[in-house]
C-alpha positions in Angstrom: 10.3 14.2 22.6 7.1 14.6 24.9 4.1 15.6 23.1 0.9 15.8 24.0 -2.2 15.9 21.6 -5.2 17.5 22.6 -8.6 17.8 21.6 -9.1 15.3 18.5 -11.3 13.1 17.7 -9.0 9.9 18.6 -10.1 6.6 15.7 -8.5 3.3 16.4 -9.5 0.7 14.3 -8.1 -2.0 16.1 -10.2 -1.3 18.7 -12.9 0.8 17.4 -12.5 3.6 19.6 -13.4 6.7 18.5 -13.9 10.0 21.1 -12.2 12.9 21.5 -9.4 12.8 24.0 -5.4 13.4 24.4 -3.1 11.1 23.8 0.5 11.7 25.2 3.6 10.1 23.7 6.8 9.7 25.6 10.0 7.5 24.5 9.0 7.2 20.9 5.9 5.2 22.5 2.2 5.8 23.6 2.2 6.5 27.3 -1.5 7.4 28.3 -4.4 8.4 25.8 -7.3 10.3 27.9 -5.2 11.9 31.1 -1.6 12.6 31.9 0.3 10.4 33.2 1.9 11.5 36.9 4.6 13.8 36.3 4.2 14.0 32.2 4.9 17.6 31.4 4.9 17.8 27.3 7.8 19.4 25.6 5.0 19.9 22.6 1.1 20.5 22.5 -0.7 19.8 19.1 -4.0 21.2 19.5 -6.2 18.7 17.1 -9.3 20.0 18.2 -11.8 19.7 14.9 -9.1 16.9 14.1 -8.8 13.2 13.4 -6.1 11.6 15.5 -5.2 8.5 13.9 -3.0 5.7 13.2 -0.2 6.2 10.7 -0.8 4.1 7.3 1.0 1.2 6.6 0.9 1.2 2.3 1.8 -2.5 1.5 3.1 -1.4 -1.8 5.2 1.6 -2.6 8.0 1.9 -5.4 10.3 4.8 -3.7 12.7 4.1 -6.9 15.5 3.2 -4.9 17.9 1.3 -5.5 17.8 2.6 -9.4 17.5 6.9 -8.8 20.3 8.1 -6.6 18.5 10.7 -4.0 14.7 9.1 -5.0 14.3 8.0 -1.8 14.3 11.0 0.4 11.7 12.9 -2.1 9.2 10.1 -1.6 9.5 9.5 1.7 8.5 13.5 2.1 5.3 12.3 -0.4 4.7 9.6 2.2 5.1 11.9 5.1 2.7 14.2 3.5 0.3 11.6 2.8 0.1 10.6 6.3 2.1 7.3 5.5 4.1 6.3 8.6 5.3 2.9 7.4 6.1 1.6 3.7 6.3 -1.2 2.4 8.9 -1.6 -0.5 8.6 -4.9 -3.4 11.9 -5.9 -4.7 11.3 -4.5 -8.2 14.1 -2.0 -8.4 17.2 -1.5 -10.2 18.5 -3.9 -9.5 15.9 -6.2 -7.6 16.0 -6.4 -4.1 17.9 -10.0 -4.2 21.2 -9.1 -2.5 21.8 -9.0 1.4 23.9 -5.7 0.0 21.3 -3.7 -1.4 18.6 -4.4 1.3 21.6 -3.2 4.3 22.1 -0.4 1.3 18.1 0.4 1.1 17.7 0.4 5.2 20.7 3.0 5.3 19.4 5.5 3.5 15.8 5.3 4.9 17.2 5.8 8.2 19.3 8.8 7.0 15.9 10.3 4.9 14.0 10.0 8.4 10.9 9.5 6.8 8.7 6.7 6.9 9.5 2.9 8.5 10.6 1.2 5.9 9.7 -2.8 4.8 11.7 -4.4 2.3 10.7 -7.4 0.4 12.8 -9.6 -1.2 12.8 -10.8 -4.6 11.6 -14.5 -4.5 13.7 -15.8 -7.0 17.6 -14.8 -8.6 16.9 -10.9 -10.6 13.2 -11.8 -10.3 13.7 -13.9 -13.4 11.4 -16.5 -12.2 14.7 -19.4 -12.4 16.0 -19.7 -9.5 15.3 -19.1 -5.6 17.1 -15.8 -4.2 19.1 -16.0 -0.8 15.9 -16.1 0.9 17.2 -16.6 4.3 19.9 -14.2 4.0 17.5 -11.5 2.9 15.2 -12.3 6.0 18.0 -12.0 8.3 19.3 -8.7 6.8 15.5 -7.4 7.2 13.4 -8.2 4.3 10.0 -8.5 5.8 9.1 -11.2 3.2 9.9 -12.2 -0.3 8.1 -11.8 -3.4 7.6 -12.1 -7.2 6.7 -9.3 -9.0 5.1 -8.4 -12.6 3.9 -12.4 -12.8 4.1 -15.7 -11.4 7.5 -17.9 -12.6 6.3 -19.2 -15.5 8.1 -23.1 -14.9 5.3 -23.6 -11.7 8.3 -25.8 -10.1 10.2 -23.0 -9.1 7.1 -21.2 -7.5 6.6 -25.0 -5.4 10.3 -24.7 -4.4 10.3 -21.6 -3.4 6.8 -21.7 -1.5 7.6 -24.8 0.4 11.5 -23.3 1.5 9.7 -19.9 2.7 7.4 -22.8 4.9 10.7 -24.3 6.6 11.5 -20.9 8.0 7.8 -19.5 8.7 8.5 -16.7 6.3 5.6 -15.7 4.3 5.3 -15.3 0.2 3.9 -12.2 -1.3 2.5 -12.7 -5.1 1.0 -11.2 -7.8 -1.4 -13.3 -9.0 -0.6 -13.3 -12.7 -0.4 -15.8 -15.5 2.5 -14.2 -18.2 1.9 -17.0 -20.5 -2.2 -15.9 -20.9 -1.5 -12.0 -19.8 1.0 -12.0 -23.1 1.7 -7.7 -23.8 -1.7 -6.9 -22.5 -2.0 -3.1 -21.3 -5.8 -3.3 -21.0 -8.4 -5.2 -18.8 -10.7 -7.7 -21.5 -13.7 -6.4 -22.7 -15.5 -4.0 -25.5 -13.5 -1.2 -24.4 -10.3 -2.3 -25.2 -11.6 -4.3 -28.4 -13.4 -1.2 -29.2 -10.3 0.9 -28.8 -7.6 -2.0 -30.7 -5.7 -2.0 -27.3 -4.0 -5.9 -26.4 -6.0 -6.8 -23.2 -5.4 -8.8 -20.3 -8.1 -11.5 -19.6 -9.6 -12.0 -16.0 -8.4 -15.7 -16.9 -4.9 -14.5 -16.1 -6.3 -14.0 -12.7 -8.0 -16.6 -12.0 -5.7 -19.2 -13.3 -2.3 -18.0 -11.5 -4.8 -18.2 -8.3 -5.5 -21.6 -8.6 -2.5 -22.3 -9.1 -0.9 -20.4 -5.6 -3.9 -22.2 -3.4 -3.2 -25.8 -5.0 0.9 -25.1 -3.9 -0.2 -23.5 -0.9 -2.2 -26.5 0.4 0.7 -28.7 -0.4 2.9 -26.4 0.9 1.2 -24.7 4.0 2.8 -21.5 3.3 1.4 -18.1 4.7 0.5 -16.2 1.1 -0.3 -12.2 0.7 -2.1 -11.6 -2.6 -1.0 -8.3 -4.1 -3.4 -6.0 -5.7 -6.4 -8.0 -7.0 -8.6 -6.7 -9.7 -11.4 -9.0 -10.7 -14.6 -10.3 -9.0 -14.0 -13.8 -10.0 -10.4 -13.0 -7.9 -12.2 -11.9 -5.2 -14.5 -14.9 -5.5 -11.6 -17.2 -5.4 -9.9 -15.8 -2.1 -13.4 -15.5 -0.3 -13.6 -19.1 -1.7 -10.1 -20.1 -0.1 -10.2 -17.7 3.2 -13.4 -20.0 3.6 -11.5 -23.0 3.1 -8.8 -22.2 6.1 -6.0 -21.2 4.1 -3.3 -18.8 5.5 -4.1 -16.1 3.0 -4.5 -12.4 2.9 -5.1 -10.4 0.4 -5.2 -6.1 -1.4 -5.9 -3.9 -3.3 -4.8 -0.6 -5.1 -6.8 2.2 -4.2 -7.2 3.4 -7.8 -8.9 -0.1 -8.2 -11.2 0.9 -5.7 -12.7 4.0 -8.0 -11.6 4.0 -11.5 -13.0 1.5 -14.1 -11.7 0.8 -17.5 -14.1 3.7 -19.3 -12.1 6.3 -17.4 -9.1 5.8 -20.1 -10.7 7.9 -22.1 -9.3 9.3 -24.6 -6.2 7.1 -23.9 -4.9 8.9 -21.3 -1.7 7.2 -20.3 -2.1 8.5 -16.4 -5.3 5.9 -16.2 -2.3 3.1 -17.8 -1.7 1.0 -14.5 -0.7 -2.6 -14.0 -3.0 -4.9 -12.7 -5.1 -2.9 -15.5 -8.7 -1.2 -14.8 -11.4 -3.5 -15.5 -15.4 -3.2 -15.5 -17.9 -2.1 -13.2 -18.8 -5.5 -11.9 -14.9 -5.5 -10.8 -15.1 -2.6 -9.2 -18.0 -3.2 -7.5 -16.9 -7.0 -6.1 -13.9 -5.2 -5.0 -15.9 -2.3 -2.8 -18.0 -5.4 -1.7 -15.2 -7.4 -0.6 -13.2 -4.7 1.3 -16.5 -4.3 3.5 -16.9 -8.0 4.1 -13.3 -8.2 5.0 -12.5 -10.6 2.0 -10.3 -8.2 0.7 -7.7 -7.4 3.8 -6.3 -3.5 3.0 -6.2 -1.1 0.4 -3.0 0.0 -0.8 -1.7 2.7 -3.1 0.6 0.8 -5.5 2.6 3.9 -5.8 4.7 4.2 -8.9 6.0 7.9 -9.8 6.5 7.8 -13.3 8.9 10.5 -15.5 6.5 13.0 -17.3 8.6 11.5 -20.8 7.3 8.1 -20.1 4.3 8.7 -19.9 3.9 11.1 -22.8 3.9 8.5 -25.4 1.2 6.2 -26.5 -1.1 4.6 -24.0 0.1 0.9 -25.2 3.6 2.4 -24.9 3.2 4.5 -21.6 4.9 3.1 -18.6 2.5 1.9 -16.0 1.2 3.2 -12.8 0.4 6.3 -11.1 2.1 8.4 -7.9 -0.7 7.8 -4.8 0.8 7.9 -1.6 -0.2 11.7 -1.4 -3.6 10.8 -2.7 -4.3 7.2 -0.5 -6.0 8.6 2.3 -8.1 11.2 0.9 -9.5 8.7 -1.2 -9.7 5.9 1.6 -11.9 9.2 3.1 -13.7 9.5 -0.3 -14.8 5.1 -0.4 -15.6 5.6 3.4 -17.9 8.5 2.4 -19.6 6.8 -0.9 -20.1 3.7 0.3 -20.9 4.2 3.7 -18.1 2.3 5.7 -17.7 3.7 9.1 -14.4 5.6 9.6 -12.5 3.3 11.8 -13.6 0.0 9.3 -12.3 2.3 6.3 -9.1 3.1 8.1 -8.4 -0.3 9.1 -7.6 -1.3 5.6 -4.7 1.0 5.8 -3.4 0.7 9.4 -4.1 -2.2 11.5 -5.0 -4.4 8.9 -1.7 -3.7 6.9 0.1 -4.0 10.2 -1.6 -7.2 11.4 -0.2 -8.5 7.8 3.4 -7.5 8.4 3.5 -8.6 12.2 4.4 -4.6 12.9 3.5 -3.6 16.6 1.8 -0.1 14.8 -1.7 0.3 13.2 -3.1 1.0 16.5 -3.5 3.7 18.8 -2.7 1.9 22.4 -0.8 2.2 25.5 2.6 1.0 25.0 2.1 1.1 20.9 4.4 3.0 18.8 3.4 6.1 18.3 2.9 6.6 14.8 0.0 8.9 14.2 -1.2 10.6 11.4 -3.4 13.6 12.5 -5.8 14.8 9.8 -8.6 17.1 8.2 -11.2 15.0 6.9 -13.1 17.3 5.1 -10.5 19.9 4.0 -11.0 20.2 0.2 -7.5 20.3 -2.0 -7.3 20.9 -5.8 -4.6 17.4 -6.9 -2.7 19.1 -9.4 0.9 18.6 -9.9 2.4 21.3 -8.2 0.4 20.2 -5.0 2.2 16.6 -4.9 5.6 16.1 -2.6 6.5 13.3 -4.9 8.9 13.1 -8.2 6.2 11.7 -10.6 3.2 13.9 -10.9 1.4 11.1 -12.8 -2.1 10.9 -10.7 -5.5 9.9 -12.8 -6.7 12.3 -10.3 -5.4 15.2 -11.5 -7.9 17.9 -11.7 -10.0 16.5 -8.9 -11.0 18.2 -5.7 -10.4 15.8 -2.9 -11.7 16.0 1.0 -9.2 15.2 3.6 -5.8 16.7 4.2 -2.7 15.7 6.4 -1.9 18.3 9.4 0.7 16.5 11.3 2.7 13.2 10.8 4.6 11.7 14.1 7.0 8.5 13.7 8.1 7.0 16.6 6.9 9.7 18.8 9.0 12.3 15.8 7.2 15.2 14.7 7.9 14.7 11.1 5.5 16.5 8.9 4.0 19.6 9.8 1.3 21.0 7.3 0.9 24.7 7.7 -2.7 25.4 9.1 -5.2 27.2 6.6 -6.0 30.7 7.0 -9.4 31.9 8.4 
């Protein structure tokens, strides 16, 4: 299709453009941003005039519960579509994990028939994630896992992690980890401190942090291996990865947005929608982490989407599965840090679109000539109500619920595919 925006306020972060202009999109690709190109006539004009024309996000983590829920996908790729979220990337935690050529060709089919989002697989690191042995790494790759990872915690037998790091090295293919002791994280549901001691909840230290980190940059520098860090929660983390980004090594790192505003206090009155894994720590933490994401220490900012059944959560916070439904949520409160601590748009949205793409190696993130055109076209300061009714998504577990957030999706294109059309508001 030939479309032809007009009249928004065009932010590429890559470049750090940002004027009002057209862009036109021909062949699934940016052809021309400013004037037609000769002999362009558009089979579709989006008027985005009072608009912000930007790149679609690229969410580095997002559980679309498939393979496990026959159907799941297609609901949450319309949550993603919604949410302005033009690629997604996928981590091998599913029923069963993504270790099997099979279930990754499996996973691709069905994203392609749901015609949401770009989808990027990541393959489990090691054999049912059980931390024993290494999957079919190079299998996976070829059948179009983006890179391999291991979930929930580091293998606890730190052999296997050097075996594995140092194969992924002899094929250039880089290792995604959560940086997580299991032996020192034991059951914990809670980040360390008064609050959880105050509240008899089993905590997770920092020190699982810290320690699993030391241990990934001491294999890495044997090893070489390119490393992304998956959703950091500490300042002495942070510290750690400035420490080692300083130090030359091929590392990148996120976080999950709710990490970027909540703090441990918010539980409240136990409320199991504020249980999330990494857990929510202290202010410091919180702070470090909006400190790092300005200084570029922290790469990108993603949701950590986990839609959760309403049964599941309804039990005791210790006992509450974790994690919360975001991708609906992600950029309004990207819009929301932007805003409070007084990042400049295009810096803010870099941490979910170029930065995420520069990550994956993915030609999108940017708004260029010859780019793919995956664009998400927004209100920045249209005020929403986040209740469950208002979510796309199957799990209507949001800490936000309640909340009134600025910014609101209008349009989202996918390779030059009009894919999500938000109804405009009523004068």
């Amino acid at each position: 299709m030939k479309l032809h925006i007009k009249n928004g306020r065009i932010v590429d972060p890559a470049s750090g453009h940002d004027g009002v202009g057209g862009v036109f999109i021909d062949g699934g690709r940016i052809v021309a941003i400013g004037e037609a190109p000769a002999g362009f006539v558009a089979e579709r004009s989006l008027d985005a005039a009072g608009l912000v024309v930007a790149p679609g996000l690229v969410d580095l983590c997002a559980r679309m519960r498939e393979p496990g829920a026959e159907g799941a996908l297609k609901v949450e790729m319309k949550a993603a579509l919604a949410g302005g979220v033009t690629g997604v990337v996928t981590p091998p935690d599913t029923d069963p994990p993504l270790d099997e050529p099979s279930l990754v060709r499996m996973l691709r089919q069905r994203s392609r028939e749901a015609a949401g989002a770009r989808i990027y697989p990541l393959g489990a690191l090691t054999a049912q994630l059980a931390g024993e042995a290494l999957a079919e790494i190079e299998t996976l790759h070829e059948t179009g896992c983006v890179a391999f990872m291991q979930t929930g915690a580091l293998p606890r037998d730190a052999s296997v992690l050097y075996q594995a790091m140092r194969y992924a090295q002899t094929f250039d293919l880089p290792v995604w980890l959560r940086p997580l002791d299991a032996s020192l994280a034991g059951g914990g549901v809670a980040g360390a401190g008064p609050l959880a001691g105050r509240y008899g909840l089993p905590s997770v230290p920092v020190l699982a942090e810290t320690v699993a980190l030391h241990t990934i940059f001491e294999i890495q520098r044997a090893t070489g291996v390119r490393v992304h860090l998956a959703r950091l929660s500490s300042a002495a983390g942070v510290d750690l990865v400035r420490q080692a980004k300083r130090e030359g090594l091929p590392v990148s790192a996120d976080v999950g947005i709710h990490h970027v505003h909540l703090i441990d206090v918010d539980i409240g009155y136990f409320d199991a929608n504020f249980r999330l894994d990494p857990p929510l720590r202290a202010q410091r933490d919180r702070d470090a982490i909006v400190a790092a994401l300005a200084d570029g220490t922290l790469d990108a900012i993603c949701s950590d989407h986990a839609p959760v059944a309403a049964d599941d959560k309804l039990l005791p916070f210790a006992e509450a599965e974790p994690g919360a439904c975001a991708l609906e949520t992600l950029l309004p409160l990207v819009l929301k840090w932007s805003r409070e601590a007084g990042v400049p748009l295009a810096k803010a949205l870099a941490r979910v679109t170029s930065e995420p793409a520069r990550i994956l190696g993915e030609d999108t993130g940017r708004i260029a000539v010859g780019a793919k055109a995956d664009l998400a076209i927004f209100d920045p300061l249209a005020p929403w109500i986040v209740t469950p009714e208002a979510l796309a998504s199957s799990g209507k577990n949001t800490p936000f619920a309640g909340y009134e957030l600025e910014g609101r999706v209008r349009w989202t294109i996918v390779g030059g595919e009009l894919r999500f059309e938000r109804r405009a508001p009523s004068a």
